[in-house]
Residue, then its C-alpha position, 0 to 999 in steps of 0.5 A: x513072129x507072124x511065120x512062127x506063129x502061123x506054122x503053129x497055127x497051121x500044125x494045131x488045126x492040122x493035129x486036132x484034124x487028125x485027132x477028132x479023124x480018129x475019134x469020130x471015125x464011126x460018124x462017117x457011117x452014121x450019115x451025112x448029118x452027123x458027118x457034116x456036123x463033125x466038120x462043123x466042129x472042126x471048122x469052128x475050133x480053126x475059127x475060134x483059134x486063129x485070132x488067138x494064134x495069128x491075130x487073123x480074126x473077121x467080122x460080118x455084115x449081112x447075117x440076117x440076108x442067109x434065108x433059113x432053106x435052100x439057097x444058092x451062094x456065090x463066094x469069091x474064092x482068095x484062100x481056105x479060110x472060107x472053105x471052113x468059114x463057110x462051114x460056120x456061118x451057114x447051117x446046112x453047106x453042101x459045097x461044090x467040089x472037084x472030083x480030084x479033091x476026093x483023091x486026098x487021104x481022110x479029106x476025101x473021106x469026110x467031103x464025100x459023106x458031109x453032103x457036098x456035091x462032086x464034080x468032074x470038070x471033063x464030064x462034058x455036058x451030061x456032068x453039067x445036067x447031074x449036077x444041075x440035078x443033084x443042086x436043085x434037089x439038094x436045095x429042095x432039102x434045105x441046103x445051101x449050095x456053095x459055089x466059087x464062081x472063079x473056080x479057083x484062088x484069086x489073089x486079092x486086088x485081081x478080078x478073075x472070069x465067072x465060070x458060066x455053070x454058075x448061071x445054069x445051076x442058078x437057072x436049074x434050081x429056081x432057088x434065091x442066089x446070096x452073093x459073099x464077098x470078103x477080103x480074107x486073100x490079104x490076111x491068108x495067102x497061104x498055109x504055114x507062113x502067109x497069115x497076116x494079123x488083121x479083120x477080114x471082112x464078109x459081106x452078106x449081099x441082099x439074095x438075088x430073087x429067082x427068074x432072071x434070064x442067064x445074061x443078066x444073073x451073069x452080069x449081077x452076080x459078078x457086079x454085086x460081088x466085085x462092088x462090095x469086096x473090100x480088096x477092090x475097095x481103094x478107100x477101104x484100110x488095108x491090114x496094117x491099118x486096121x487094129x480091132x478084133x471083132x472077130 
């Protein structure tokens, strides 16, 4: 029942994906506003049906610990929900993307023109001094720069090495760095058959203030976020145990 119900899920999100594409294609030329507002509707309607569909719902601790301006936030990164979770929760993301994601058809499209920032991972140093660049001034703006430190999924209960651009974008932008930390990997492992009915849990951390040399950022960044995920958490119940919905 769960596999069905999550394939039903995935093709209902996917269907009014390419729905609100076609209608709000026009947007994509109107400006990266409006472009990432569009996103956010989309993200909020995959938000609003997944606990109706799946039983995946999510709560949050920490709201008031997102500053209303530019900022920088460093997620650990388990599945995609909180690529579009994200996209909920923060008022102006601009998230940090591969250059290989803008090859797909549509996504592209729309990632390009909301706002994130691309990257090419073989651009060698000048690709690290643009993006440092292009974050410092995105956050000047008032955005809030998403960064995935791991640079890729990490399966819930594994600890993965940060990347170290992480702390340079930290060092370049003098912006205060909010740390996420959440267990959504043990109730989305994948698309179509890996959703499992539960809560995930989002911790907000306390923004770590600017001015700290690199070694130490590294090291908080990392002990912050690995502290408070709840699939590091022995204690903490797992989703066969947790029966609430207050997502």
């Amino acid at each position: 029942m769960n596999r069905f119900r999550s394939i039903v899920y995935t093709v209902l999100i996917a269907l009014v994906a390419v729905i609100m594409t076609l209608v709000f294609l026009p947007t994509l030329f109107m400006g990266e506003k409006i472009a990432r507002n569009t996103i956010k509707m989309w993200a909020r309607f995959a938000m609003w049906a997944m606990p109706l569909l799946t039983g995946v719902s999510y709560r949050v601790e920490g709201r008031e610990n997102i500053p209303a301006g530019g900022a920088l936030i460093v997620a650990n990164h388990q599945s995609l929900w909180e690529t579009f979770a994200l996209q909920v929760l923060l008022s102006q993301p601009s998230v940090i993307l591969k250059k290989e994601l803008l090859r797909i058809p549509v996504y592209g499209w729309w990632a390009k023109r909301s706002g994130n920032i691309v990257i090419n991972r073989d651009g060698g140093a000048r690709e690290l001094r643009r993006l440092r660049d292009e974050a410092a001034a995105r956050i000047e703006s008032g955005a809030q720069i998403v960064v995935f430190p791991e640079g890729t999924r990490v399966p819930p209960g594994e600890i993965a090495p940060y990347q170290p651009g992480v702390a340079g974008i930290y060092l370049a932008t003098g912006a205060p760095c909010v740390p996420i930390a959440h267990d959504s990997g043990r109730y989305w492992r994948k698309l179509g058959g890996g959703l499992k009915p539960g809560v995930i849990t989002v911790h907000i951390l306390e923004p770590i203030p600017p001015g700290l040399d690199r070694r130490t950022f590294q090291q908080l960044i990392k002990t912050r976020i690995n502290d408070a995920r709840p699939d590091l958490d022995t204690d903490a119940p797992g989703p066969s145990q947790e029966l609430s919905d207050v997502g």
